[in-house]
GUTORVEX-323996 format. One record per residue (C-alpha): residue number from 1; residue in three letters; x negated, y, z. Coordinates in steps of 0.5 Angstrom, whole numbers, plus 500, padded with zeros to 3 digits. Example, Ala and Ser with C-alpha at 12.3 -4.5 7.8 and 13.67 -1.06 7.14 Angstrom:
<atoms>
+-----+------+-----+-----+-----+
!  nr ! rest !   X !   Y !   Z !
+-----+------+-----+-----+-----+
!   1 !  ALA ! 475 ! 491 ! 516 !
!   2 !  SER ! 473 ! 498 ! 514 !
+-----+------+-----+-----+-----+
</atoms>
This chain:
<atoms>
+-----+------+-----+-----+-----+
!  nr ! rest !   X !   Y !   Z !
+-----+------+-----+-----+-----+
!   1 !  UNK ! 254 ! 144 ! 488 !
!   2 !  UNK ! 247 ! 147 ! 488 !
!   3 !  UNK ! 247 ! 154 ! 490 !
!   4 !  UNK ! 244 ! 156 ! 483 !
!   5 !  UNK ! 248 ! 152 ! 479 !
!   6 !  UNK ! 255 ! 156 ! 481 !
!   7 !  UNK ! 251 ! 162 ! 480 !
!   8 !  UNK ! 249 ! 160 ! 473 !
!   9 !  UNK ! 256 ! 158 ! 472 !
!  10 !  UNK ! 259 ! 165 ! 474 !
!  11 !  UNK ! 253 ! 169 ! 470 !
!  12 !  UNK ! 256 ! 164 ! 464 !
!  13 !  UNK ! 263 ! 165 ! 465 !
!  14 !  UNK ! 262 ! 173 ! 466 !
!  15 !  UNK ! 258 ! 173 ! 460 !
!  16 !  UNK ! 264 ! 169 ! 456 !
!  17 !  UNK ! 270 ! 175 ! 458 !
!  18 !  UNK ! 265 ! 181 ! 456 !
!  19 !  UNK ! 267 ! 185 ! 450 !
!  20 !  UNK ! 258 ! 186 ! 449 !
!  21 !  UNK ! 252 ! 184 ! 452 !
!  22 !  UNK ! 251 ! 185 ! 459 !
!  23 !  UNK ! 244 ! 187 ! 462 !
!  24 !  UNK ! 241 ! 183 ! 468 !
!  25 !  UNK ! 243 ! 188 ! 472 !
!  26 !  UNK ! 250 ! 190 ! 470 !
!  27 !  UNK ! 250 ! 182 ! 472 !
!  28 !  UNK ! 247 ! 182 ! 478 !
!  29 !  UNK ! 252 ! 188 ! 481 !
!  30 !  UNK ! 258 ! 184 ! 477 !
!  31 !  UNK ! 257 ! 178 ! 481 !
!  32 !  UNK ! 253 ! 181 ! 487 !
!  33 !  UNK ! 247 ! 177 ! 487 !
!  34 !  UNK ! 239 ! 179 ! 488 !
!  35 !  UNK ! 236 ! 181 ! 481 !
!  36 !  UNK ! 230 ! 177 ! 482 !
!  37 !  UNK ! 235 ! 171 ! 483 !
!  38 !  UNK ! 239 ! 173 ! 476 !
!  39 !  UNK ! 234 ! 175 ! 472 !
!  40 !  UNK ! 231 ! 167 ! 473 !
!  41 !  UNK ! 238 ! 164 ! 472 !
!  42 !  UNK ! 238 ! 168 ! 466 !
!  43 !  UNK ! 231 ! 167 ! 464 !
!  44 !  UNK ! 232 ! 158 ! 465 !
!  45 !  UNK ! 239 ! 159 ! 461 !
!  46 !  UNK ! 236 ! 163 ! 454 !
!  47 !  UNK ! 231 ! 158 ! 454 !
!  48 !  UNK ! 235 ! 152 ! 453 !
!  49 !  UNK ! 240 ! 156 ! 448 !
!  50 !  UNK ! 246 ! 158 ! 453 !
!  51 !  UNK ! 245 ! 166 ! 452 !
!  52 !  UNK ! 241 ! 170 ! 447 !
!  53 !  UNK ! 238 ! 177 ! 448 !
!  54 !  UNK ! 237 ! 182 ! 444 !
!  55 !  UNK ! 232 ! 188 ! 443 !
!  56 !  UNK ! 235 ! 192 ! 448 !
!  57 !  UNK ! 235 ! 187 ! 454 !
!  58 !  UNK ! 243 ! 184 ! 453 !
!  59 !  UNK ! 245 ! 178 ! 454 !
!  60 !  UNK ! 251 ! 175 ! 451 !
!  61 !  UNK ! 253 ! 168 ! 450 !
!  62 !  UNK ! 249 ! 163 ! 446 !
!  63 !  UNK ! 249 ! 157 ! 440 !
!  64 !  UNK ! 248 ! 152 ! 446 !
!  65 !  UNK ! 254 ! 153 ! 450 !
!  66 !  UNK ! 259 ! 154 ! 443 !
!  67 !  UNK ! 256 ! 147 ! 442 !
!  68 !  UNK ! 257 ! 144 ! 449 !
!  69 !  UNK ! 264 ! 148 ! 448 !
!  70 !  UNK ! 266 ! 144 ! 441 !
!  71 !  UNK ! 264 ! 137 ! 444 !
!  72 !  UNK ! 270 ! 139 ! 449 !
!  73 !  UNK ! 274 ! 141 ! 443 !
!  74 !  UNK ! 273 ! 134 ! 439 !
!  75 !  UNK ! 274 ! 130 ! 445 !
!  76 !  UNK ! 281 ! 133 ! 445 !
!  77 !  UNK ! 287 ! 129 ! 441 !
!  78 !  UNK ! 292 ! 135 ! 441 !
!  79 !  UNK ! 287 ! 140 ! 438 !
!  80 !  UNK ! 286 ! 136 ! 431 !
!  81 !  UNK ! 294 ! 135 ! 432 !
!  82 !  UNK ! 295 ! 142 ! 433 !
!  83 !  UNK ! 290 ! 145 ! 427 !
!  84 !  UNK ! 294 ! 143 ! 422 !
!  85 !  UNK ! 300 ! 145 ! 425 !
!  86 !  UNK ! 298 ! 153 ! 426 !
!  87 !  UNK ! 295 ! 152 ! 418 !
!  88 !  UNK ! 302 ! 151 ! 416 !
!  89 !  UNK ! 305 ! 156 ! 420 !
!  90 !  UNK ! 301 ! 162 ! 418 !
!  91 !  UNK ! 301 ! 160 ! 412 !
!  92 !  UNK ! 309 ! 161 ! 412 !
!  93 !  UNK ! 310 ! 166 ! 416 !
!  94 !  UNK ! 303 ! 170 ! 414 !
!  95 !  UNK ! 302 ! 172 ! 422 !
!  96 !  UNK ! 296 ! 170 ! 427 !
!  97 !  UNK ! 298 ! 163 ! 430 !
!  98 !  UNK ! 294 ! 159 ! 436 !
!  99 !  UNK ! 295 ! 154 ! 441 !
! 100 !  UNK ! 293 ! 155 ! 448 !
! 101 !  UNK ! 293 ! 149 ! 454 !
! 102 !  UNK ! 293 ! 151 ! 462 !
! 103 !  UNK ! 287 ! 151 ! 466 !
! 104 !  UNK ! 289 ! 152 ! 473 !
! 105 !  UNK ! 293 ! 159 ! 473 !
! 106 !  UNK ! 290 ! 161 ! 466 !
! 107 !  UNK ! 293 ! 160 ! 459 !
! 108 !  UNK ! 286 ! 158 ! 455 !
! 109 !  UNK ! 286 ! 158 ! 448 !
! 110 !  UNK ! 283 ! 153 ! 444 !
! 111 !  UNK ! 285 ! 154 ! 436 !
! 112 !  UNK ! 287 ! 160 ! 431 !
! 113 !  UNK ! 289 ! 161 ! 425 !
! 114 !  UNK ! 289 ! 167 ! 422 !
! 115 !  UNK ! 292 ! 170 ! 415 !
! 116 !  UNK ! 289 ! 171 ! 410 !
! 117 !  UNK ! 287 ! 179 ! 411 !
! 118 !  UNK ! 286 ! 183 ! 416 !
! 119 !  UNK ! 290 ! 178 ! 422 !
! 120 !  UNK ! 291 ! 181 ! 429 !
! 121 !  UNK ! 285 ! 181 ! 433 !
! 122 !  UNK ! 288 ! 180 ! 440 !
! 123 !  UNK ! 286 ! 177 ! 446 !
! 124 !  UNK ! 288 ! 171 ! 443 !
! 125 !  UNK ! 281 ! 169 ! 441 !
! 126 !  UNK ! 278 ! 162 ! 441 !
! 127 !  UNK ! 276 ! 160 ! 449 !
! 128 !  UNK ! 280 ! 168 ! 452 !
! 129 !  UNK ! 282 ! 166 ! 458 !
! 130 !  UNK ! 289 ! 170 ! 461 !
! 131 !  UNK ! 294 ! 169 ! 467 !
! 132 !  UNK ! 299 ! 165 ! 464 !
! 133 !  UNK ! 305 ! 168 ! 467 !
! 134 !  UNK ! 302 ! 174 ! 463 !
! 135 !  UNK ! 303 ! 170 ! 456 !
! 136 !  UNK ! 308 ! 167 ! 452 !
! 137 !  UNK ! 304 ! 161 ! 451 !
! 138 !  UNK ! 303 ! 161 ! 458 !
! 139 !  UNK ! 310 ! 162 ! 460 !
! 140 !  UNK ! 312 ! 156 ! 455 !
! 141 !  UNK ! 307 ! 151 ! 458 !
! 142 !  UNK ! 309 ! 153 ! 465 !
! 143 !  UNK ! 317 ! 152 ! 464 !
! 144 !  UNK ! 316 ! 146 ! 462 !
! 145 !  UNK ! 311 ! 143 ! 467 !
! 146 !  UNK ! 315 ! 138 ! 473 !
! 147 !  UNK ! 319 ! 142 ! 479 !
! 148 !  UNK ! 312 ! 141 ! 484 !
! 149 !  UNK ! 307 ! 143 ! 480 !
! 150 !  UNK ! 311 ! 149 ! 478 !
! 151 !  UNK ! 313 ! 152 ! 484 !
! 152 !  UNK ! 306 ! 150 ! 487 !
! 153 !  UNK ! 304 ! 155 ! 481 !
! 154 !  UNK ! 309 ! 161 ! 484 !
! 155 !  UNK ! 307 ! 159 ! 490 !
! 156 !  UNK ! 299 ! 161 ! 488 !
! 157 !  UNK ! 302 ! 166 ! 485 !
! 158 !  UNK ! 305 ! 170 ! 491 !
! 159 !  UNK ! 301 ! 169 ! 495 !
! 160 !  UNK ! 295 ! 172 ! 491 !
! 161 !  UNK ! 298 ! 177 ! 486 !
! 162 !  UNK ! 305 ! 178 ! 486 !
! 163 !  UNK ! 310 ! 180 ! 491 !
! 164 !  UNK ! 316 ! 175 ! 492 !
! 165 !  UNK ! 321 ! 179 ! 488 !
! 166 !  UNK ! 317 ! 179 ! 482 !
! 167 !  UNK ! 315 ! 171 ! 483 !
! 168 !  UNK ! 323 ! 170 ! 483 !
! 169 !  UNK ! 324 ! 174 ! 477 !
! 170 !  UNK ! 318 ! 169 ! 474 !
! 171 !  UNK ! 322 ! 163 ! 477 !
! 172 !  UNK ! 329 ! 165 ! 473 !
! 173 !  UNK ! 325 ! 168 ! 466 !
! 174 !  UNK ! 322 ! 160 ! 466 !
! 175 !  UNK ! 329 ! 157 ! 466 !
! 176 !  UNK ! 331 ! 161 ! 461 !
! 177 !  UNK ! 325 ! 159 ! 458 !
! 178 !  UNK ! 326 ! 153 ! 458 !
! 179 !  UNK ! 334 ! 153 ! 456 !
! 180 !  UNK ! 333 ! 157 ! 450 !
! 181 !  UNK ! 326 ! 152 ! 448 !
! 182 !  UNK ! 322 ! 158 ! 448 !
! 183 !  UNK ! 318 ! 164 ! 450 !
! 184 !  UNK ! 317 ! 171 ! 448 !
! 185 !  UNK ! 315 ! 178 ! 450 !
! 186 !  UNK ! 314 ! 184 ! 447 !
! 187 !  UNK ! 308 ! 188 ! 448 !
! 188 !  UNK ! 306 ! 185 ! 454 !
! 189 !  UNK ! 300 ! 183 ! 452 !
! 190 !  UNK ! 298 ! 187 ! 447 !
! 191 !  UNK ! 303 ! 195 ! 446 !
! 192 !  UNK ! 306 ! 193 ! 440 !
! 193 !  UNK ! 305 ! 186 ! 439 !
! 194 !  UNK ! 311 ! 181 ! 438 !
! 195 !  UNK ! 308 ! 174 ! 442 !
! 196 !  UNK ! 313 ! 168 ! 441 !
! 197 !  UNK ! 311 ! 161 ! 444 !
! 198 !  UNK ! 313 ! 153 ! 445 !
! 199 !  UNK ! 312 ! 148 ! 448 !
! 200 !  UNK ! 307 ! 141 ! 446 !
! 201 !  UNK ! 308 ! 136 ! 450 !
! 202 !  UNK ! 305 ! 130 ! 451 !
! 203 !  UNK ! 303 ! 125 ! 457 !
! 204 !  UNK ! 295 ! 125 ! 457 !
! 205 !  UNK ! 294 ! 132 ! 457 !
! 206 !  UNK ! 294 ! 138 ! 460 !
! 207 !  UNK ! 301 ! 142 ! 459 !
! 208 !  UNK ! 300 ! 147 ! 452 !
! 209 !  UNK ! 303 ! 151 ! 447 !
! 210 !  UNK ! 303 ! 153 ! 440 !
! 211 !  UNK ! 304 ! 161 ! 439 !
! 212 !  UNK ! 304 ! 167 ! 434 !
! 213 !  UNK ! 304 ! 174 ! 435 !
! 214 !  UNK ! 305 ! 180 ! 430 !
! 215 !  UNK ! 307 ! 187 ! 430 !
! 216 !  UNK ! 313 ! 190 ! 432 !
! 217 !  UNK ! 317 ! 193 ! 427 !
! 218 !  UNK ! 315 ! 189 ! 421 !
! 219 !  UNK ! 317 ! 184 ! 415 !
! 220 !  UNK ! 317 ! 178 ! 419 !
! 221 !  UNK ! 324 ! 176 ! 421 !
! 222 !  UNK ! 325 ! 175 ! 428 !
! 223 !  UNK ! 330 ! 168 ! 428 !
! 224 !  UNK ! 325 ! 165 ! 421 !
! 225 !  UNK ! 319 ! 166 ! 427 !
! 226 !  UNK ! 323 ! 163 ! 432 !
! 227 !  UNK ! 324 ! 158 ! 428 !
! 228 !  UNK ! 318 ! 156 ! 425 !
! 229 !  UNK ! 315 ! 156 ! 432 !
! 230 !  UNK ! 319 ! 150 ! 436 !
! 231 !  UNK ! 319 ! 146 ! 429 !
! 232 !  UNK ! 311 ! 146 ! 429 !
! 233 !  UNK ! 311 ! 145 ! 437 !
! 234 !  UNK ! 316 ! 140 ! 436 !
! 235 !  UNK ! 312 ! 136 ! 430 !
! 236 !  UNK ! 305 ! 137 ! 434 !
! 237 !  UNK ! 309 ! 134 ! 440 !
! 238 !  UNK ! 313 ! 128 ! 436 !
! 239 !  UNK ! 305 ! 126 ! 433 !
! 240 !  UNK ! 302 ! 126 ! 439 !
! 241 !  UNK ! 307 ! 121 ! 442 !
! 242 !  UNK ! 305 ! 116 ! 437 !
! 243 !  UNK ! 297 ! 116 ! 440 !
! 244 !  UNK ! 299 ! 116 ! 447 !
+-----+------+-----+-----+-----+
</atoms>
């Protein structure tokens, strides 16, 4: 693959986890590239719509790329599946839910629903992209990948950011995952967030599963929450059964 196209996807990529826009040399430093050559990929893809820039020189992702993104989306049965789904769940429940499948060592989110209101605004937003051992939706999509592929993934795992006792306790949390039918965390991704995930299993795709957060302390009954989750987890895997 051509130099200039991995640059351009690496300038995208930076672009898409940025929480504002990013100037061409705030890019050209993050991704230790030559200004001029920055300034020349950022220039041929705002052109073609894939950034925006704005009156102070800012750089932020543009129309074309959510296109290009959306195309994904529609090609992809689980998402119309799981749609209907996270609105029932959101709807009983009155809390933000979203469905995430795994992209090598991330958990990515795809769809979210969110309450009438003011909803949760957590990294949870559609296309975020997060370690997936760091997620409850990550942790149920990987509890239920096969033997291999799992302890392939600690195996990454360990030798790239954790050491071998945090990888065991990683293995034994995934079992235990696996034997109750879902995930949780409290906090972990966000201070006073309550995340519960289960699996959407089906053959044709990549492992997912569908989540829920909400505020720790609140109305919402822990086992009701539970519940609702593996039962839409459930439903979304038995209709996308009949289609594979």
């Amino acid at each position: 693959m051509s130099t200039s196209v991995v640059r351009a996807m690496r300038i995208l990529e930076s672009l898409s986890g940025a929480s504002r826009p990013m100037t061409l040399t705030a890019i050209a430093d993050e991704l230790e590239i030559p200004k001029s050559t920055a300034h020349s990929i950022l220039k041929a893809l705002a052109s073609r719509g894939f950034l925006d820039v704005d009156e102070y020189q800012g750089y932020t992702v543009g129309l074309k790329a959510f296109e290009v993104g959306a195309s994904h989306l529609r090609s992809t049965n689980a998402v119309e599946v799981v749609v209907p789904q996270l609105v029932e769940l959101t709807r009983a429940l009155g809390i933000t839910s979203h469905y995430a499948i795994l992209d090598g060592a991330d958990a990515v989110y795809l769809c979210k629903e969110d309450p009438p209101g003011l909803g949760l605004k957590l990294a949870s937003s559609v296309g975020a992209r997060l370690p997936a051992h760091t997620t409850a939706v990550g942790k149920a999509a990987l509890a239920w990948l096969p033997e291999a592929n799992q302890e392939g993934y600690l195996a990454a795992l360990g030798g790239r950011r954790a050491g071998k006792l945090a990888v065991d306790r990683l293995r034994g949390e995934l079992t235990a995952v696996r034997e109750r039918g879902y995930s949780s965390d409290d906090g972990d991704t966000a201070l006073g967030v309550r995340c519960v995930a289960a699996p959407v299993r089906y053959r044709s795709g990549p492992p997912g599963s569908i989540g829920v957060s909400y505020l720790v302390g609140s109305k919402v009954e822990d086992q009701k929450v539970v519940d609702g989750v593996v039962q839409a987890a459930r439903r979304a895997s038995e209709l996308l059964a009949h289609r594979t």
